[in-house]
C-alpha positions in Angstrom: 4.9 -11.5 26.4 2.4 -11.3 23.6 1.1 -8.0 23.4 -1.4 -9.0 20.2 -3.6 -11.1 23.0 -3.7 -7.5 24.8 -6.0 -6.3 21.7 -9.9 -7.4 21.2 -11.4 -7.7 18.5 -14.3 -5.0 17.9 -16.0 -2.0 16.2 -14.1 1.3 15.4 -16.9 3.4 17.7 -14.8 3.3 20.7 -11.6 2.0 18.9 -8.1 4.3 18.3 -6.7 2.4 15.5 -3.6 4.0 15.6 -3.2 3.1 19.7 -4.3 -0.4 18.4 -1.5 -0.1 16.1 1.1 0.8 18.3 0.3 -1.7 21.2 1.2 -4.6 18.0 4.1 -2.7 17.4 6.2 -3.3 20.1 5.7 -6.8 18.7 6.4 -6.3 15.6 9.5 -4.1 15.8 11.4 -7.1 18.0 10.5 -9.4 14.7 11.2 -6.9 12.0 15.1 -7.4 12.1 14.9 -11.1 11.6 12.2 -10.7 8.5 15.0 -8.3 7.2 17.9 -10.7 7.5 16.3 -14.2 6.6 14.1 -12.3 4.1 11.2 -13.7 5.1 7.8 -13.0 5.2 6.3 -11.4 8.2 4.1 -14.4 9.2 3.4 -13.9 12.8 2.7 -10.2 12.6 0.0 -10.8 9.9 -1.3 -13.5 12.6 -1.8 -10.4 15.4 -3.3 -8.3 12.4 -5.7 -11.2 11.7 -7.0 -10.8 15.1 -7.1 -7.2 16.2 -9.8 -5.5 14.3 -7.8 -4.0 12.0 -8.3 -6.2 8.8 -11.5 -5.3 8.7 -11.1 -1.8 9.7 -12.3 0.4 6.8 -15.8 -2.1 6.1 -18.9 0.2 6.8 -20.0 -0.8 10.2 -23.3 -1.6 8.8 -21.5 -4.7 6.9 -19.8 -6.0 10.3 -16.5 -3.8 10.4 -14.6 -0.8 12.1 -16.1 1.7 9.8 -12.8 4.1 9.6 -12.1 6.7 7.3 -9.0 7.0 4.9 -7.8 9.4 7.7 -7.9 6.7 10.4 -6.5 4.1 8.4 -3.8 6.1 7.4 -2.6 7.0 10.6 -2.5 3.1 11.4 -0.5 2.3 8.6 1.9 5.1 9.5 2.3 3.8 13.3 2.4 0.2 11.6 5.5 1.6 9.7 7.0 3.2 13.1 7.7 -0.3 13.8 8.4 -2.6 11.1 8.0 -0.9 7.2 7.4 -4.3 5.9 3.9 -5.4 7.4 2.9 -1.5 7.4 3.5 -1.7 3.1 2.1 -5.2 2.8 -0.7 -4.5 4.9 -1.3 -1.4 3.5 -2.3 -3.5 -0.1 -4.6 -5.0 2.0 -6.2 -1.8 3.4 -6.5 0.1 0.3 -8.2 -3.3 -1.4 -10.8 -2.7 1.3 -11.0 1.0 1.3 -11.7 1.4 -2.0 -15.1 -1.0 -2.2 -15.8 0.4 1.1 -15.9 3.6 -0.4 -18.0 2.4 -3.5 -20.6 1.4 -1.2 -20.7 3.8 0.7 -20.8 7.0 -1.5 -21.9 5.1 -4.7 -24.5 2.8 -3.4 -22.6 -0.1 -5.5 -24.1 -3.3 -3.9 -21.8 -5.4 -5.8 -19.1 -5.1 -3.5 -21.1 -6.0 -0.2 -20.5 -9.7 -0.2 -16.5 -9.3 -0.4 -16.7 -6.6 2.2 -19.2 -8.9 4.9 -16.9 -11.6 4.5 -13.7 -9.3 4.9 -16.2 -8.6 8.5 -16.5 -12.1 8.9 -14.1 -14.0 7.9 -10.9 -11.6 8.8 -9.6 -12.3 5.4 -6.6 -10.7 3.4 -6.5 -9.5 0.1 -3.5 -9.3 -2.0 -3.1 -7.7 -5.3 -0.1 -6.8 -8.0 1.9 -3.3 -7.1 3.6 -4.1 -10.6 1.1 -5.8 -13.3 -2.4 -4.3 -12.2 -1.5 -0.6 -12.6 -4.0 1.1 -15.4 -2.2 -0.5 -18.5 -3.5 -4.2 -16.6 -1.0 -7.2 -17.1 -1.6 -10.8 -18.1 -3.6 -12.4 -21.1 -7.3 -13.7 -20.6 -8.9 -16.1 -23.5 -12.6 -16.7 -23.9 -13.8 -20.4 -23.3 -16.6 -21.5 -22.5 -18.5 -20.4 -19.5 -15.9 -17.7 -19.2 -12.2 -16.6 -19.5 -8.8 -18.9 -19.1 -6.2 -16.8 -17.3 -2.2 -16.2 -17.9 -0.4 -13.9 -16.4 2.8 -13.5 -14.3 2.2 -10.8 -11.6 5.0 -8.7 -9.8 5.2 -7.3 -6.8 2.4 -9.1 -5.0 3.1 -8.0 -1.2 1.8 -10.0 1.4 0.7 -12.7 -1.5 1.8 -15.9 1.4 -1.3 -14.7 3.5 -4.0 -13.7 0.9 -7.2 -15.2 0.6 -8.0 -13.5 -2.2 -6.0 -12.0 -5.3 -7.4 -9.2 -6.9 -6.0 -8.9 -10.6 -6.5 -8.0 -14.4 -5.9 -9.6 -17.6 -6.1 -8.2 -21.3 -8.9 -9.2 -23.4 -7.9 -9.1 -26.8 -10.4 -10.5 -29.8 -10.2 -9.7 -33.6 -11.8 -6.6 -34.5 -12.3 -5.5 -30.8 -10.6 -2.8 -28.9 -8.1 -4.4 -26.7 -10.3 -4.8 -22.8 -9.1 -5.1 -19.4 -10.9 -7.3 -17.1 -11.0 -7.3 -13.0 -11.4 -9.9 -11.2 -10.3 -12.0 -7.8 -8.9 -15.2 -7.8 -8.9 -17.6 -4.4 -5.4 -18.0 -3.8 -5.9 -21.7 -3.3 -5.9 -21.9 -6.8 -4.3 -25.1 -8.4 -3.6 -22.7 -11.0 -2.4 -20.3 -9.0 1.3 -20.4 -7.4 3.5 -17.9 -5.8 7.1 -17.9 -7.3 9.2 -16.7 -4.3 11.4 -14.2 -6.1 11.3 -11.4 -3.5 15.2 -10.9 -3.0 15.5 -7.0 -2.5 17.2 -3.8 -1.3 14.6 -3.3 1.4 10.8 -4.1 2.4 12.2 -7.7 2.7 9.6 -9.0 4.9 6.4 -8.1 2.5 7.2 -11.2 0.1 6.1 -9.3 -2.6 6.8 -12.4 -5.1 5.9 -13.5 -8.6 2.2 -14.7 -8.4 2.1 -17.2 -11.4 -1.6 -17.7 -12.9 -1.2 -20.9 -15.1 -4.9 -21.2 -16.6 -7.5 -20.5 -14.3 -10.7 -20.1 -15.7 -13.0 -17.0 -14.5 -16.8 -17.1 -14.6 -18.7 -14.7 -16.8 -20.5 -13.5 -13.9 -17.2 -13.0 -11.5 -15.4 -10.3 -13.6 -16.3 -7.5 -11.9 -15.2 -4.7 -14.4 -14.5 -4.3 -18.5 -12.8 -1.5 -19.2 -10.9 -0.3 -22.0 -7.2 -0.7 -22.3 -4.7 1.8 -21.9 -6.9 4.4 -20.2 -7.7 6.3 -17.3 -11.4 4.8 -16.2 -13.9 5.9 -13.7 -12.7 3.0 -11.2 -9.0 3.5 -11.5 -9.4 7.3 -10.3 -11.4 5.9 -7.7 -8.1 3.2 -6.7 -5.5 6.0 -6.9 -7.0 8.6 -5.4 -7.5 6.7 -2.3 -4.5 4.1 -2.6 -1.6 6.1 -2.8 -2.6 8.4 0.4 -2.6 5.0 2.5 0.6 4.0 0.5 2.8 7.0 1.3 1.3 7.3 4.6 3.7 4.0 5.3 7.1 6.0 4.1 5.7 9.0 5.9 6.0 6.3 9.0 9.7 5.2 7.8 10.9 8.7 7.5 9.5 9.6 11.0 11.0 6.3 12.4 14.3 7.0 11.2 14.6 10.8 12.8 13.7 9.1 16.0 17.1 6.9 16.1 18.8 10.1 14.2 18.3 12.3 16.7 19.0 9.8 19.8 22.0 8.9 18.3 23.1 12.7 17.3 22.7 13.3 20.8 25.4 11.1 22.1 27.3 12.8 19.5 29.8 15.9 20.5 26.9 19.0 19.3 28.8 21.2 16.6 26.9 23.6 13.6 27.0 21.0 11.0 25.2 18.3 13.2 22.6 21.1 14.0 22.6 21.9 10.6 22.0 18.3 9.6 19.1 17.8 12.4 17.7 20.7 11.7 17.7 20.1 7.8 16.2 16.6 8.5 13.2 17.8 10.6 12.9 20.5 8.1 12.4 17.9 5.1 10.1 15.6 7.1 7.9 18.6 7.7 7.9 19.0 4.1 6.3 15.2 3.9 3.9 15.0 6.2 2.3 18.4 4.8 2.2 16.4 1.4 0.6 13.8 3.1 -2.1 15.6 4.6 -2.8 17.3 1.4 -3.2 13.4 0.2 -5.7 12.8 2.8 -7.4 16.7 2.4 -8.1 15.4 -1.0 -9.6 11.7 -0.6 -12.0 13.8 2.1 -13.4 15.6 -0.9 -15.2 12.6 -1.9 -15.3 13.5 -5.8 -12.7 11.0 -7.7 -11.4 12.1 -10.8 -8.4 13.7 -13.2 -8.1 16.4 -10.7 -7.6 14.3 -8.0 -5.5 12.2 -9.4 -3.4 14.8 -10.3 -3.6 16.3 -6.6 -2.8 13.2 -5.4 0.4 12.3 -7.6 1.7 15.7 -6.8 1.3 15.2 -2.9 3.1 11.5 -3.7 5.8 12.9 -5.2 6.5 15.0 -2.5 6.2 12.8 0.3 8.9 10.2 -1.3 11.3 13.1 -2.0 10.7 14.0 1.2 10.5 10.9 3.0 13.7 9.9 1.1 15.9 13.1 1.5 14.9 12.6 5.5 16.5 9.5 5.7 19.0 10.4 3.7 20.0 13.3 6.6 19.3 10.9 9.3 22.3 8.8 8.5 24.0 11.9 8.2 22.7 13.1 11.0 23.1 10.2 13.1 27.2 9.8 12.3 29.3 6.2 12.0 26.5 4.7 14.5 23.7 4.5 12.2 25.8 2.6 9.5 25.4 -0.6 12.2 22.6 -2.7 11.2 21.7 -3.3 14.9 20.4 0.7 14.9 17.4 0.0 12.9 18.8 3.0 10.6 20.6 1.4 7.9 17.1 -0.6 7.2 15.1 2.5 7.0 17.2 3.6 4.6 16.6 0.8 2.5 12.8 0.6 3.1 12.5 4.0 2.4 13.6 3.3 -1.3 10.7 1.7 -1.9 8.6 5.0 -2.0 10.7 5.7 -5.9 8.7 3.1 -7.3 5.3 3.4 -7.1 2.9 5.1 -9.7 2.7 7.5 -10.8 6.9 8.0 -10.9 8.2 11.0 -11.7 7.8 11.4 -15.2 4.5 10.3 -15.8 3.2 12.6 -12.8 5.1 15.2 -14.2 3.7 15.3 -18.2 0.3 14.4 -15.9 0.6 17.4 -14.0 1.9 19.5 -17.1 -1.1 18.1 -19.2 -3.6 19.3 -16.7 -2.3 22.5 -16.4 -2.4 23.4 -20.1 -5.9 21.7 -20.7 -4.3 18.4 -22.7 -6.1 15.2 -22.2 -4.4 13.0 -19.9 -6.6 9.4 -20.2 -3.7 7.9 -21.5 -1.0 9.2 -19.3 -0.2 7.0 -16.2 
């Protein structure tokens, strides 16, 4: 049985989105093998999310949606990942493109964001984005013609790109005599000058069909370019986007890690109890402790409500801790877990993989480090990301 058609549609006031999220993942969990195996995109779970008040989650009730805070959604994207890692990181692109103009308008009064958020309400509508090309440096070359600016860029990692309505992307600006500009902007993914080249053959976090999305000269308005920004810096926005991405981000490996302990220790059980397992067990629970503290330091931080350097640099401290620890509890669940968990029908070998996926998101190791190092010893740090 169906157990999406268990969840209404409606407004966060009386709604527990992480309950919400663990009724679709019993769904979800008997379809994230087969994503895994075929590599293909998770299709039908997207389908539930579409209609269980969760795409519209974080869009200020006022505008039509749940109205939940980063705390909320973070806890739904870590049950999500509970259950299948791939729609919990695809749909976490998706939540963190809402969250952020959410927050805009909500703490900065910025009305410009208020038509994309009602028709997020609305229309239940996905946005999609580049985890590869639209860091701060922006990807992609943009030409001014007439009216506005032709687009050309090959975007990477573009999770959950088969179902988005909208792509939200950059381009460089780049005119003689002018300082190099990045421009933002969303492109309707129905494009003919938009097309997804389906690359997304990987380790793990199959099912989010992160492809190549190709942008073969779409022209942008004047008026829909939402941001200019320099290039190569740190701006107002993109401390804005990190300080409240990367919480919801991690929160999904937080989920993977926890998953994988889960099978660990059922499977350690059936195992004949001598000190190295308990040493192994009690290592594991040891280093997953060690993540989700990190990750509620994230989330202690995005509560602030004051985007900056210094949260950034809070932030990418507490991200670098939850994928070491995320990754080093995984690492001990296989152990943990003996011969059994190298079978691909325990779910263990996949989280394993999954689980990679927290290495390679910014701000990696050494940039967060000469960030961090920077901060500490009063050095500018607008160029380092």
């Amino acid at each position: 049985m169906n157990t999406a058609a268990k969840v209404k549609p409606g407004k966060s006031e009386s709604l527990d989105l992480a309950a919400r999220a663990e009724l679709l993942g019993k769904d979800f969990a008997a379809r994230a093998e087969v994503a895994d195996e075929t590599d293909c995109f998770v299709a039908d779970n997207y389908a539930a999310l579409k209609t269980s008040g969760l795409v519209e989650a974080s869009v200020p009730a006022e505008l039509g949606g749940g109205g939940a805070n980063i705390h909320e959604l973070a806890g739904m994207l870590r049950t999500l990942a509970h259950h299948c890692s791939s729609t919990a990181l695809a749909f976490a692109m998706h939540t963190h493109l809402t969250a952020v103009p959410s927050w805009r308008w909500s703490h900065q009064k910025v009305a410009a964001v208020e038509p994309l958020l009602k028709r997020i309400a609305a229309e239940k509508i996905f946005l999609s984005t580049s985890g590869g090309s639209d860091w701060v440096a922006g990807a992609g070359k943009a030409e001014r013609v007439e009216g506005g600016y032709k687009i050309t860029a090959r975007k990477v990692f573009s999770s959950g790109a088969p179902a988005g309505s909208i792509f939200m992307t950059t381009a460089i600006l780049e005119e003689p005599g002018q300082e190099p500009m990045v421009l933002h902007f969303g492109i309707p993914m129905n494009s003919p000058n938009l097309r997804i080249d389906p690359v997304w053959k990987t380790l793990g976090m199959r099912g989010t069909a992160s492809h190549d999305v190709i942008i073969e000269g779409h022209v942008v308005p004047e008026a829909a370019v939402a941001l200019k920004r320099k290039a190569n810096e740190w701006h107002p926005l993109f401390q804005i986007i990190g300080t409240i991405a990367i919480p919801l981000i991690y929160s999904v490996y937080l989920g993977v890690a926890e998953s994988a302990r889960d099978i660990a220790v059922k499977l350690a059980k059936k195992r004949r109890s001598d000190h190295h397992i308990l040493q192994l067990v009690g290592q594991m629970d040891s280093e997953l402790l060690g993540a989700r503290v990190a990750q509620s330091y994230m989330l202690d931080v995005v509560a602030q409500n004051t985007p900056g350097a210094e949260s950034i640099n809070q932030v990418m401290m507490g991200r670098r801790l939850v994928a070491a620890h995320a990754i080093r509890t995984v690492e001990l669940a296989m152990e943990s877990a003996g011969g059994a968990g190298f079978y691909r029908s325990q779910g263990l070998e996949r989280r394993f993989r999954d689980i990679q996926g927290a290495r390679y998101h910014p701000m990696q190791p050494g940039q967060q480090a000469e960030y961090a190092g920077a901060m500490a010893l009063g050095i500018p740090v607008d160029k380092i990301f």
